[in-house]
N, C-alpha and C positions, 0 to 999 in steps of 0.2 A: 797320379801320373808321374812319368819320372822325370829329372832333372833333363835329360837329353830328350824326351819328347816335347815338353816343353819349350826348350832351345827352338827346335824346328819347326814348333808351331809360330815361333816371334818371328823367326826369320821367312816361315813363308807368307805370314801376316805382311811382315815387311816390303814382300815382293811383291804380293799383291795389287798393294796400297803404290809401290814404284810404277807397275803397271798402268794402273788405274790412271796416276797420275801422266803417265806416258801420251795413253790414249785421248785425256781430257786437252795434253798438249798438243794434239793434233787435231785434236776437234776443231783450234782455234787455228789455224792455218795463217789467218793473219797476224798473229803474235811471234814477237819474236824472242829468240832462244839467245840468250848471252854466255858465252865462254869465257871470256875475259877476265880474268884474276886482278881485281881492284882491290888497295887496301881500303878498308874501313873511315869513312870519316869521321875524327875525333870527337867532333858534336855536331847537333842540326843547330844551334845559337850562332850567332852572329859573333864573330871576335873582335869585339869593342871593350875593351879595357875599360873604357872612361865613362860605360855604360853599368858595367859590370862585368864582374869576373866567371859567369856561369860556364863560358866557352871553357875557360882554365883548368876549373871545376871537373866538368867533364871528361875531359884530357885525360887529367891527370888521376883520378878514379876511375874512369867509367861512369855512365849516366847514370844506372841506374845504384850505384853504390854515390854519388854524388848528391843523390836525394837524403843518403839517411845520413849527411853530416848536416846539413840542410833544418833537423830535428835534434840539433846537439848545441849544447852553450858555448861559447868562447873559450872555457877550460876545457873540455870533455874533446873540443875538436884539437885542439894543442895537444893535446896527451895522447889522443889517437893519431896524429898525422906524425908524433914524435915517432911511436911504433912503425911506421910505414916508412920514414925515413932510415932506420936499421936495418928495414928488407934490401932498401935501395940500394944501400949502401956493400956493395958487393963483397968487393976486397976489405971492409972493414976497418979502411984508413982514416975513418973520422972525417970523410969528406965525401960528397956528391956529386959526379962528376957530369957533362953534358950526357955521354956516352950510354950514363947509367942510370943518370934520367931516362933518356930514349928509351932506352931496355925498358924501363917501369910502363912507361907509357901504352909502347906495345902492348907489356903484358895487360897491362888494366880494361884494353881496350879487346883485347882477345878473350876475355877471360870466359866466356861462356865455351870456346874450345876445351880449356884444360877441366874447366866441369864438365863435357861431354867426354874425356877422355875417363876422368876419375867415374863416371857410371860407366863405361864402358869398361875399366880396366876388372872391378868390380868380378865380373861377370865372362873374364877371361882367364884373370888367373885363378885356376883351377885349386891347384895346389897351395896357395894362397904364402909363394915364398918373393912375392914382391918384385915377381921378375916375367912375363908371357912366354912361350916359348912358342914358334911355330906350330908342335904337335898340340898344345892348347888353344891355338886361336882356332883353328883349323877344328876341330874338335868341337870344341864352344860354336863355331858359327856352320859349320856345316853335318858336323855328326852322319847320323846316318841315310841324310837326306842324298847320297852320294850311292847309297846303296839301288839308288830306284833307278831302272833304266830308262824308263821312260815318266820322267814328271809331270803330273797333269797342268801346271803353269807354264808350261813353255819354255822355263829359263832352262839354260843350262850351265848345269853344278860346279861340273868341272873346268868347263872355260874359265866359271870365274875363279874357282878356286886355284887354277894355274898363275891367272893373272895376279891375286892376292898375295901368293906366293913370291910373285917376283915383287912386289913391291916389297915385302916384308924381308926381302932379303935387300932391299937398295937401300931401307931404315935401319938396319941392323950392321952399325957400324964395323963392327968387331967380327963378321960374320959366324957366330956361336950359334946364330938362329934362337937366338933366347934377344926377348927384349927387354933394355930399361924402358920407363916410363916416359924418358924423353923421347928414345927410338919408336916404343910406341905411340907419341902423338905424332909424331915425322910421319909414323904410315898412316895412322886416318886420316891424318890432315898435311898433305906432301906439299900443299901449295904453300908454306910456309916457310918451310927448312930450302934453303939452297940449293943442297944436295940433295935434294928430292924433286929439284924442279924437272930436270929432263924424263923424269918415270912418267909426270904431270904431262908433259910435251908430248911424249909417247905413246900412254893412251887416249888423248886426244885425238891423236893422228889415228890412231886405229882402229877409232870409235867413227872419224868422218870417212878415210879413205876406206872405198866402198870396194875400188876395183884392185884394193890389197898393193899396187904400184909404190909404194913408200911415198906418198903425196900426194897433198891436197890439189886440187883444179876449180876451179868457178864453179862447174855444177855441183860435184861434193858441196863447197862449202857454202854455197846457198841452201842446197839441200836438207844441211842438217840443222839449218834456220826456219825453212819455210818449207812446207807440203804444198804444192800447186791443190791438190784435195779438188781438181775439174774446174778449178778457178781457170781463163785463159789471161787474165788480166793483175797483174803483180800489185802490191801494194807499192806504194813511193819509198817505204826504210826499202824495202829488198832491191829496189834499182839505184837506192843509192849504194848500197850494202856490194852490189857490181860494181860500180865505179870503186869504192875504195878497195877492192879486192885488185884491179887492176893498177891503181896509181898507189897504195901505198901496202897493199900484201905481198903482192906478187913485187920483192923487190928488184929482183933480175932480170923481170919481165920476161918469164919465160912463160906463161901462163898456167902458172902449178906454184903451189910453197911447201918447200923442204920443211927440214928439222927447224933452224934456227929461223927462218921466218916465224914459222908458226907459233915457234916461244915469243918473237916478237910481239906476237898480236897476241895469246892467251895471259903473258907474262910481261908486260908494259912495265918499262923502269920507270912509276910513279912520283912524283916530288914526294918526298918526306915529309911528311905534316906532323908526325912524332919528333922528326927531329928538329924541325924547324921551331915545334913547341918548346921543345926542351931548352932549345938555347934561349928564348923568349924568357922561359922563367928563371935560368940562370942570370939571365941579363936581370932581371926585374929586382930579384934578391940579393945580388951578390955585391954585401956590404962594402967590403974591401976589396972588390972588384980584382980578386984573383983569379979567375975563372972557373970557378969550384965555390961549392958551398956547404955548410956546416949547417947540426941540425938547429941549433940556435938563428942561424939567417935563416934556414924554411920557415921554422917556428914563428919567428918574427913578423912573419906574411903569409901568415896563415891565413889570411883571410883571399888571398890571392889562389893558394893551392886547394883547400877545399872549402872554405867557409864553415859560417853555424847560423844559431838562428839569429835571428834580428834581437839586438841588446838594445838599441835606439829607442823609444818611444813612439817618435814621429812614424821612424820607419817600418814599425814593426804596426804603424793604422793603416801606413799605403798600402802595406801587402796584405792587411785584412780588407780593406775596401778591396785594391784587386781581385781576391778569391771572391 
């Protein structure tokens, strides 16, 4: 079979299965559908310091990379957090700064995006020179499935291929229609980057607004939460779901949300828990309290940043009686 028939076999697999899931989300008429762009919480642990540092741990790895320091000795985790502290270390000034903690944090905390990007990237650049180009993505994900006029799933090709297009051109800074690999995670993943937030806005709005008016109204945005499905009787989120649409959606009270509403509600300017963390562990290490830290103050407290196994005696029965 060939490389392009296969493509189109993944991808109407894929649609399929979007379907499927479409339908099963309407089946359920009383669940409801979130849009709301939240970040990530840094861990499900409690952040008690004076309990333990798991919360930190996580933070500052990621959970599941927080496990395998967790199976490492007190040397083996110093030598490895030493290496992680060179990533960190942006500018390469021999210091750490809050800023560049943050950055770490994020990143460790995202990090199953930039591995969905690198299988993706994979599998897009064709030509394998390290860079996508629009006539490759376009190629890779729709090939000649664009040929059939009429597709037995329903979707259709070119809408979305239109729409792809335009995001692909609002990731692609330089506009060459070629992307790097940060341009390309900006386009799978636009809720991220800044400058990708209005495309995010965008089709939002043009996925709810039904009657194409450039705005959301109360029944829209109910609508695209809930299926009445011959129900005559709402569930209690959906009337609450009206009231906040009125007292804190609809800011101007006109009974409709614009553009910048709508970023409001899908794009909430969250408290920073990356950065709040960050400065937390700069506070905690930083020996000479310059406000920057060296890899030797990480090092130092390494048992703060990722830990190892239990060296203790005692403590290392508690945690086998726990298991």
């Amino acid at each position: 079979m060939a490389r392009s028939d296969l493509i189109i076999m993944d991808l109407r697999q894929f649609l399929t299965w979007l379907s499927l899931c479409t339908a099963f989300a309407l089946s359920k008429p009383t669940e409801k559908k979130d849009r709301v762009h939240h970040e990530p919480q840094l861990s499900d642990k409690v952040h008690n310091d004076a309990q333990s540092f798991d919360y930190d741990h996580d933070a500052f790895l990621g959970a599941e990379e927080a496990k395998t320091f967790d199976q490492l000795t007190p040397e083996e985790s110093k030598e490895r957090l030493g290496k992680i502290v060179s990533k960190i270390d942006g500018d390469k000034d021999g210091f750490v700064t809050v800023d560049e903690l943050k950055d770490w944090i994020k990143f460790a905390q995202k990090r199953w995006i930039y591995e969905d990007v690198e299988r993706q990237w994979k599998g897009h650049d064709l030509n394998e020179d390290g860079l996508v180009s629009w006539e490759e993505y376009k190629n890779a994900t729709y090939g000649y499935v664009l040929d059939d006029p009429d597709p037995d799933d329903g979707f259709n090709y070119k809408q979305m291929m239109v729409r792809d297009e335009r995001r692909f051109k609002m990731a692609d800074k330089d506009g060459d229609l070629i992307a790097t690999k940060e341009e390309f995670t900006a386009f799978l993943h636009p809720e991220e980057y800044d400058y990708m937030k209005d495309i995010v806005v965008q089709e939002t709005m043009e996925d709810i607004d039904k009657n194409a008016d450039g705005f959301i109204d109360l029944e829209e945005y109910i609508g695209d939460m809930y299926s009445h499905d011959g129900n005559a009787d709402e569930p209690e989120w959906v009337k609450t779901e009206r009231e906040q649409f009125v007292e804190f959606r609809d800011k101007n009270r006109d009974g409709k949300m614009d553009k910048e509403e709508t970023k409001d509600w899908i794009l909430p300017s969250d408290y920073d828990h990356a950065e709040a963390e960050a400065r937390h562990l700069v506070y905690e290490s930083d020996q000479n309290k310059d406000g920057r830290l060296t890899k030797e103050e990480i090092v130092d407290k390494y048992d703060l940043f990722v830990g190892s196994q239990a060296t203790d005696f005692g403590e290392a029965l508690v945690r086998h009686d726990e298991f």
